[in-house]
C-alpha positions in Angstrom: 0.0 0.0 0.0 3.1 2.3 0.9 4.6 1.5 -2.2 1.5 2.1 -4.4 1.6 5.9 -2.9 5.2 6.5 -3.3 4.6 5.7 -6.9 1.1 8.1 -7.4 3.3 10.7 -6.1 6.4 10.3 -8.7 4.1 10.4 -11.4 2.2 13.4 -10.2 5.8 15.1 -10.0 5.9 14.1 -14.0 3.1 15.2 -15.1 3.8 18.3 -13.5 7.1 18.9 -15.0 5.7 18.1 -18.3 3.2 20.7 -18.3 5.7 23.2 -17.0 7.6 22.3 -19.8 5.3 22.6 -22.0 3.6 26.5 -20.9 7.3 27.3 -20.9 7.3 26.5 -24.8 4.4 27.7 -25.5 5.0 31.1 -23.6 9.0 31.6 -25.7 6.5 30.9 -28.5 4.5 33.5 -28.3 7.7 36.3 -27.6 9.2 35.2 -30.8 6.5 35.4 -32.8 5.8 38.9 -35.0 2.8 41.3 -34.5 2.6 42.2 -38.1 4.0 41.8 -41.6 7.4 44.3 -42.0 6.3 47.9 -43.5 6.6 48.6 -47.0 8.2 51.1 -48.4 6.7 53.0 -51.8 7.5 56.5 -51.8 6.2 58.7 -54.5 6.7 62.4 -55.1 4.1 63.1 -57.0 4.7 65.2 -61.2 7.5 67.7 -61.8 7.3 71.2 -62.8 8.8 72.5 -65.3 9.3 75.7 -66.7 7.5 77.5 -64.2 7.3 81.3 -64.0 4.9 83.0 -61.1 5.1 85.3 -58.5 7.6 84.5 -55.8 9.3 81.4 -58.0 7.1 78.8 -55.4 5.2 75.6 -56.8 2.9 73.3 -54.1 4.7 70.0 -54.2 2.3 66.9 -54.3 4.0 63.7 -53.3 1.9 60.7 -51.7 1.5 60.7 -47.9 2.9 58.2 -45.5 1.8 56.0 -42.4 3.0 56.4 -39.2 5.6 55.0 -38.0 7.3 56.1 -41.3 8.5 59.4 -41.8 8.3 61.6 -45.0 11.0 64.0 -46.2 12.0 66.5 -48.8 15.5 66.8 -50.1 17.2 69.2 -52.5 19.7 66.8 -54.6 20.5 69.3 -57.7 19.7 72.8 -57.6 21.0 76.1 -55.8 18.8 78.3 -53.4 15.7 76.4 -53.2 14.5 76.3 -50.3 11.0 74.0 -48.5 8.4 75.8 -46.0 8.1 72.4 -44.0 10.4 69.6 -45.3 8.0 66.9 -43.9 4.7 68.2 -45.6 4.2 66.0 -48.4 2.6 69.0 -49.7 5.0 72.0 -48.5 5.8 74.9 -50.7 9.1 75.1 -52.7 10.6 78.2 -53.2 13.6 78.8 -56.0 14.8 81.2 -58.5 14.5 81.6 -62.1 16.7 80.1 -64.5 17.3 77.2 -62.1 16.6 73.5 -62.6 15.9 71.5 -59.2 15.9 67.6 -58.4 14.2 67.1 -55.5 13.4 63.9 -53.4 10.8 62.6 -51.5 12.4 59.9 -48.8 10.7 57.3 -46.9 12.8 56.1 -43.7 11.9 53.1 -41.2 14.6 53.1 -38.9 17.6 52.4 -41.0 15.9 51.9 -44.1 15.1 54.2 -46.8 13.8 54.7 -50.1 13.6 58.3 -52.6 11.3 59.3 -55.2 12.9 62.4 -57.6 10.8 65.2 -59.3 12.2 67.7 -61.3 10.9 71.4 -60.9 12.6 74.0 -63.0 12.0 77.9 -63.1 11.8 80.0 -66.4 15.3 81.9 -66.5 14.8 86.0 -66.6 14.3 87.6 -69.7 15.5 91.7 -69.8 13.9 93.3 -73.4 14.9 97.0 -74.1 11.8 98.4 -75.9 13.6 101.9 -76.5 16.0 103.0 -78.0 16.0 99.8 -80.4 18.9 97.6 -80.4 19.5 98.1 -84.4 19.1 101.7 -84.0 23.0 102.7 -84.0 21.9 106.7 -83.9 19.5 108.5 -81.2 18.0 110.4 -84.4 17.5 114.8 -83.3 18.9 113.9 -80.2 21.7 113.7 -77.2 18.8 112.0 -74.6 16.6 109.3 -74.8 13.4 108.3 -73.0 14.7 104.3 -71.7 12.1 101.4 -71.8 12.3 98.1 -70.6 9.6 95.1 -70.5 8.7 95.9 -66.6 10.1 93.6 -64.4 7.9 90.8 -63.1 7.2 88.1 -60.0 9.2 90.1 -57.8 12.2 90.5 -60.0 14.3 94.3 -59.7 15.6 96.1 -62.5 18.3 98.5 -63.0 20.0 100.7 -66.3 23.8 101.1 -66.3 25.6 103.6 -68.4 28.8 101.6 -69.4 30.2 103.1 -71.7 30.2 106.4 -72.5 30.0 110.1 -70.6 26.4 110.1 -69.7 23.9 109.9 -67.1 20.5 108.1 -66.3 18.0 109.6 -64.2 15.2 107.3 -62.7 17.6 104.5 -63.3 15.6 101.5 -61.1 12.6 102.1 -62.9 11.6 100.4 -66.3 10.8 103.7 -68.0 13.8 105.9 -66.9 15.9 108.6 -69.3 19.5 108.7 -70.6 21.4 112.1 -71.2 24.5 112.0 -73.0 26.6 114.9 -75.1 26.1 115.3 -78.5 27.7 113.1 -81.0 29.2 110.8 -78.2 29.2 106.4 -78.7 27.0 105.1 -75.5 26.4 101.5 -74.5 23.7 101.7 -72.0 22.4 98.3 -69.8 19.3 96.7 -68.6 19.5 94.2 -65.8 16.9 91.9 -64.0 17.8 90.7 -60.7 16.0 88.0 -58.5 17.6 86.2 -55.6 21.1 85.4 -56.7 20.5 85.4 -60.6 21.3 88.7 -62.7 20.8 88.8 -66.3 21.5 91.9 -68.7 20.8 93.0 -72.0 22.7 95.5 -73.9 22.0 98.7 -76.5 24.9 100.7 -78.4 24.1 103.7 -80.1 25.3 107.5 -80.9 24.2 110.6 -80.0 22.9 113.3 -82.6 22.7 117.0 -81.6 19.6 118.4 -79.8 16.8 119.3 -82.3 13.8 121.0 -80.7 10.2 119.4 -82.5 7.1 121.7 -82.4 4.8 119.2 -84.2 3.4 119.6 -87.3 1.9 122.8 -88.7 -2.0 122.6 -88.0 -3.8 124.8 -90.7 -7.2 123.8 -90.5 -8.1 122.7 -86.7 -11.9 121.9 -87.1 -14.1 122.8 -83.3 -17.6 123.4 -83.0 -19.3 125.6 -85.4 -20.6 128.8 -83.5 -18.0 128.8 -80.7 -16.2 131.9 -80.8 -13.2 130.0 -78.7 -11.1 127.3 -80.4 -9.5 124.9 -78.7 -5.8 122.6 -79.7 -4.0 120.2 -78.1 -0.2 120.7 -79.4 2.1 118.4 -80.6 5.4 119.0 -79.4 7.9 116.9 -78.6 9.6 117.0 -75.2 13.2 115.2 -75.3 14.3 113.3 -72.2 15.9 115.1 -69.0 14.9 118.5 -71.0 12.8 121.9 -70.1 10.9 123.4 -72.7 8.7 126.8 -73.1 5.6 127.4 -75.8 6.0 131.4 -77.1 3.3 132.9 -79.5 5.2 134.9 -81.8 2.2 135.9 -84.2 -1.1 136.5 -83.3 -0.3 136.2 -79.5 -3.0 138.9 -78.2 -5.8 136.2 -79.3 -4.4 133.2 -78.2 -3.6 131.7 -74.6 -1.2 128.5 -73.8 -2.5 127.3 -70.5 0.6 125.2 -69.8 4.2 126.8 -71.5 5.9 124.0 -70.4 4.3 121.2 -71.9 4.5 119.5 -75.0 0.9 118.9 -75.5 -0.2 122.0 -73.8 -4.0 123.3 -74.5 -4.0 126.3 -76.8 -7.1 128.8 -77.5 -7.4 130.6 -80.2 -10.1 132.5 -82.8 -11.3 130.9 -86.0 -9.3 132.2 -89.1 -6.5 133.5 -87.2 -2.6 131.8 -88.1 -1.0 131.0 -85.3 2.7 130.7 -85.2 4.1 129.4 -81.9 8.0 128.9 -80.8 9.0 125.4 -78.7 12.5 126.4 -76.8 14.3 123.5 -75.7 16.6 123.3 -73.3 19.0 120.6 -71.8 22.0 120.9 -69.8 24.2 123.4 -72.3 22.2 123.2 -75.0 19.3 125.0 -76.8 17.2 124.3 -79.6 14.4 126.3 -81.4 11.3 124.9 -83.7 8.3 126.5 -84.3 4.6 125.4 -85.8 1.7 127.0 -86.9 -1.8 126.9 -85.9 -5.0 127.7 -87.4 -8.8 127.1 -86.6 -11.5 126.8 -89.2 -13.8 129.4 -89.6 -15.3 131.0 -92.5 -12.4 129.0 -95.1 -10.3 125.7 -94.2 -6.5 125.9 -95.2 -4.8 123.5 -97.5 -1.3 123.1 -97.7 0.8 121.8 -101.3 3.5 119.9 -99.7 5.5 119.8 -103.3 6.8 123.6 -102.4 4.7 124.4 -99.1 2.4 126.7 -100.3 -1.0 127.3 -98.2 -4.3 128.2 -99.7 -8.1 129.3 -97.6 -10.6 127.1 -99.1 -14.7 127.1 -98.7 -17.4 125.3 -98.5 -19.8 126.2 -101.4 -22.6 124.3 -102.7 -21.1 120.3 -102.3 -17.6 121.0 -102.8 -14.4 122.7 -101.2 -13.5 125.6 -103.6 -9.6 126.9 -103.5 -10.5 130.7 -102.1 -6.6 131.6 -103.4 -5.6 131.5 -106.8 -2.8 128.6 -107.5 0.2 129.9 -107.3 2.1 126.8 -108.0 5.6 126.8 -110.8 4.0 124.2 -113.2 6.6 124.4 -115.8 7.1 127.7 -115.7 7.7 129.6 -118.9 6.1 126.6 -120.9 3.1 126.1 -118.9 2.5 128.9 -116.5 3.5 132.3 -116.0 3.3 135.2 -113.5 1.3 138.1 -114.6 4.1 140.7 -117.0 6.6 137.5 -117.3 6.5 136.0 -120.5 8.5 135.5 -123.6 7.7 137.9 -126.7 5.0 139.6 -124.5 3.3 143.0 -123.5 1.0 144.2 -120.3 -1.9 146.3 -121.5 -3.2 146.3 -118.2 -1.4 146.7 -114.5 2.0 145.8 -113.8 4.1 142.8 -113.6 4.5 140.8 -110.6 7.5 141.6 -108.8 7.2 141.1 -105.3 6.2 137.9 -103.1 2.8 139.5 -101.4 1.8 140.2 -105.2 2.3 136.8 -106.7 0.9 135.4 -103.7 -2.5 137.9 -104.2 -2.7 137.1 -108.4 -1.3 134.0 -108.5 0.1 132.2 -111.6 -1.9 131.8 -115.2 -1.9 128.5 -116.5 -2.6 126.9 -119.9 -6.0 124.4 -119.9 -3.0 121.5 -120.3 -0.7 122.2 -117.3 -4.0 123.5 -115.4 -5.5 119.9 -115.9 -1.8 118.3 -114.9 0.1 119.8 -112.1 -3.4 120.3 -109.6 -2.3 119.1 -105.8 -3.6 115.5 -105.1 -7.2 115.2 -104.0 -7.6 118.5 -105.9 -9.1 119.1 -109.9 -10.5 121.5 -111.7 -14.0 122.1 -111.7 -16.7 121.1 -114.3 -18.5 123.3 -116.5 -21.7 121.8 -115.0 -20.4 122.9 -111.6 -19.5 126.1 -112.0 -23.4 126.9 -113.5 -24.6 124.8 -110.2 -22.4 127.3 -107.9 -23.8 130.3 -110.2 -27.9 128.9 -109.5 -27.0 128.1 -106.1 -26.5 132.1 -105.6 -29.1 133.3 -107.1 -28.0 132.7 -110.7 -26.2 135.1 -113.1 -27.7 138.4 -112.0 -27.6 138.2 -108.2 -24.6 135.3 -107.5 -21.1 137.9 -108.1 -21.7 139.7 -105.1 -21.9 136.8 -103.0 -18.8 134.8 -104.7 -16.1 137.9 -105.6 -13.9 139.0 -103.0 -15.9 139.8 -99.1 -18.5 138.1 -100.6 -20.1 135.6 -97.6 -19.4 132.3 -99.1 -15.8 132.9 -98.5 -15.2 132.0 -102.1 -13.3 135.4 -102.5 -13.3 135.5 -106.5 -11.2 138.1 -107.7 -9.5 139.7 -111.3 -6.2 139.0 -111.6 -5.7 138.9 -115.6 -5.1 136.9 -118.4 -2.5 136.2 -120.8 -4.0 136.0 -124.5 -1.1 134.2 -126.9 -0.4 136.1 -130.5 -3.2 138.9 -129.7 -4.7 139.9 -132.7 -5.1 143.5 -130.5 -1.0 143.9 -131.1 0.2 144.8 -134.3 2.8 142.3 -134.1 0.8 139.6 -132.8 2.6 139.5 -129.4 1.2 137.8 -126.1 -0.6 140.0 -124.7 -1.4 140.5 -120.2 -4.7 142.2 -120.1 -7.6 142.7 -117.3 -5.7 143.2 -114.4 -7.6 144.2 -111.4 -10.5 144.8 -113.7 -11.3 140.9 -115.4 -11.6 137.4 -114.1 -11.5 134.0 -116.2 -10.8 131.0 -114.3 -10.5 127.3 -116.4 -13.0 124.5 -116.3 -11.9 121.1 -116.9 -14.1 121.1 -119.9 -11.9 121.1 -123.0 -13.0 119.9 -126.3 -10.4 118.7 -128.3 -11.6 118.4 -131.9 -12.2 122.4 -132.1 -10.0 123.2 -128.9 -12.7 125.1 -127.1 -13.0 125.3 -123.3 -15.3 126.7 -120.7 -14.0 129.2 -118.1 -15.8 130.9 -115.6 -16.0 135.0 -116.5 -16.8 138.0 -114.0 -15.6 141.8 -114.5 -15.1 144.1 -111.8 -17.3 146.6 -113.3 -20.0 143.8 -114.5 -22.9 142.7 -112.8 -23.2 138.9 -113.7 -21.2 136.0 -113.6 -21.4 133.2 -116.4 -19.6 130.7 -118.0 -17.6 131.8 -121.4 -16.3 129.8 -123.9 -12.5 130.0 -125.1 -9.7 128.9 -128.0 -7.7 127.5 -125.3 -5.1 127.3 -127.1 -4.7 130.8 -126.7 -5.1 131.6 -122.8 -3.5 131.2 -120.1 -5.6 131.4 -117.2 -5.8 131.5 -113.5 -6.6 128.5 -111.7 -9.0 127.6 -108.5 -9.4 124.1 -107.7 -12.2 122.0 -106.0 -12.5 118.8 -104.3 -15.2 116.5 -102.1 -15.7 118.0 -98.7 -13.2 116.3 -96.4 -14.5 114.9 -93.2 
């Protein structure tokens, strides 16, 4: 019975063991056995940006998030002064400068391990562009000073101009629009250069200086305002060169006229209708001084037209549908072949008046023309009239008997015919057939385009000083030379 006990007991103590030994197993078991699979890692960086041009040189980067326990971060592997607003923000700002090309990575790190994803983001270089003076203009034309002008600069770039070469100056020099002075007939090379961050890029302009050459703007002769306004109103024209002073002076006419602003170039001038205006632009710039002057006129009663082929100006009117010449021509269309001044011609006698000597009377009388050089030499836009038009300017007066008064000269259509003479060729009223200059201050014939050919008859348009009509004659044209007003379309 004893024994029996003694060996329950030994295999309790067994059993025991075993199951100790077992827990023990199972317990280094469970320690050695992983919570989870290992972390994998996929970084990704998101695009690249490339050529990118905005204020502040910054792009939003846009790479893929990560889990915790991992850790995101951005790196700057190629590239000089970028810079990240939060390297561990998947989606942090970038900030670089233009002209640079950046490889950036996005890392992934676990402890000791690693892995990158590389984007490229790359920033449009500067560009300077001079816009004045040209780069293939080698001379500043009428000038020693220029008004400078660069594309403005932009996303937060600066800008400067240099003088390098050369004895000049440049006033306003950090702005885009700034102005060079120089000395006359000097070589320049002036620069423009952008600036952003640690980048600088130039662009460069050579030229020469000219001498300083005042510009009042072009003559005005026929400024058109409101119709019954006794004031007139212009803006001028002048030009005012860079770094230089200026001063308006009216020289003719100046007790009916008033420049508000002497000192500009596009001052307001008023005036009076039919008054010439002549006004002087003084410039001034460092040591020099330059004059130019324009003219100025408003239209009242008659327009003004100017022949650009010798500068001539003639007062025209507005009469029945057309713009009539209120001036007789007065321009050298062949002269001595095809027109003549009144007492000048080959072979020739006056039986009326005098010959015309001076400038005011040539001006007053004008040439005499033959029907041929009349139809050739009139100003562009300009022709002679019809035959059918003079008779509708006649009716449109009152006809024949009541229509001199109101066209000769202070008449109120402005038309201001007057009788300046004729030149008759191999007068039968000579004894020796010579040209003849009659009617002077007492006739007026003025051609028509209307020339027949086959019997070489034209139409002219006839008033005498002591007559009281005006009509159309007909003429041998072959053997007159008369005095010329031209028409054209009313301008608008």
């Amino acid at each position: 019975m004893l024994k029996k006990k003694r060996l329950d007991i030994i295999k309790l103590k067994h059993l025991i063991s075993s199951c100790s030994m077992l827990l023990l197993i199972a317990m280094l078991a469970y320690t050695c056995a992983p919570d989870e699979d290992p972390l994998q890692l996929n970084p990704n960086g998101g695009p690249s940006f490339v050529d990118i041009e905005n204020e502040g040189y910054v792009i939003q980067l846009n790479a893929i998030p990560v889990k915790p326990p991992l850790v995101g971060t951005w790196r700057i592997y190629i590239g000089e002064n970028g810079r990240f607003e939060d390297i561990h923000d998947p989606k942090t700002l970038f900030y670089g400068e233009p002209g640079e090309t950046y490889t950036l990575g996005w890392e992934i790190s676990d402890g000791d391990n690693y892995k990158a994803s590389s984007i490229t983001v790359s920033f449009k270089p500067l560009n300077p562009v001079i816009i004045t003076p040209k780069a293939d203009a080698d001379t500043l034309k009428n000038n020693v000073s220029a008004y400078l002008k660069a594309e403005a600069p932009k996303f937060g770039a600066s800008g400067k101009w240099e003088v390098i070469s050369g004895d000049g100056r440049i006033e306003n020099a950090e702005n885009f629009k700034a102005e060079f002075i120089g000395k006359e007939k000097s070589e320049y090379k002036i620069r423009w250069t952008l600036s952003y961050g640690s980048k600088a890029v130039f662009k460069e302009v050579d030229f020469v200086t000219d001498v300083l050459n005042a510009y009042a703007g072009p003559d005005q002769l026929d400024i058109k305002n409101e119709k019954g306004v006794t004031d007139k109103y212009f803006t001028l024209e002048a030009y005012l060169p860079a770094g230089a002073t200026a001063e308006w002076e009216v020289v003719k006419n100046a007790e009916v006229a008033t420049v508000y602003n002497a000192g500009n170039p596009n001052s307001l001038i008023k005036g009076v209708a039919d008054s010439l205006y002549t006004l002087k632009w003084k410039v001034m710039l460092d040591t020099y001084t330059s004059v130019d002057s324009v003219d100025i006129r408003f239209r009242g009663k008659w327009g003004m037209f100017k022949d650009t082929r010798d500068n001539q100006t003639y007062r025209y009117a507005e009469v029945n549908g057309l713009e009539w010449m209120a001036e007789n021509f007065n321009y050298a269309a062949d002269p001595g072949n095809g027109s003549w001044y009144y007492g000048h011609a080959f072979r020739a006698i006056i039986e009326d008046g005098y010959p015309l000597e001076t400038k005011e009377d040539r001006k007053k009388y004008g040439r005499v023309y033959s029907i041929f050089a009349a139809k050739d030499y009139a100003p562009e836009g300009w022709r002679l009239p019809t035959a059918t038009e003079v008779g509708d300017l006649i009716v449109s007066q009152g006809g024949t008997l009541y229509a001199k008064d109101k066209l000769e000269e202070g008449g109120p259509t402005g038309l201001d015919l007057g009788y300046p003479g004729y030149l008759e060729f191999s007068s039968s009223s000579d004894p020796a057939f010579r040209n003849v200059f009659r009617g002077q201050d007492i006739t007026g014939l003025y051609w028509t385009d209307t020339y027949v050919d086959y019997n070489d008859t034209s139409v002219a348009l006839s008033l005498t000083k002591n007559g009281e009509s005006i009509d159309s004659a007909i003429l041998f044209a072959s053997y007159y030379a008369l005095p010329v007003r031209y028409v054209r379309d009313i301008q608008d």
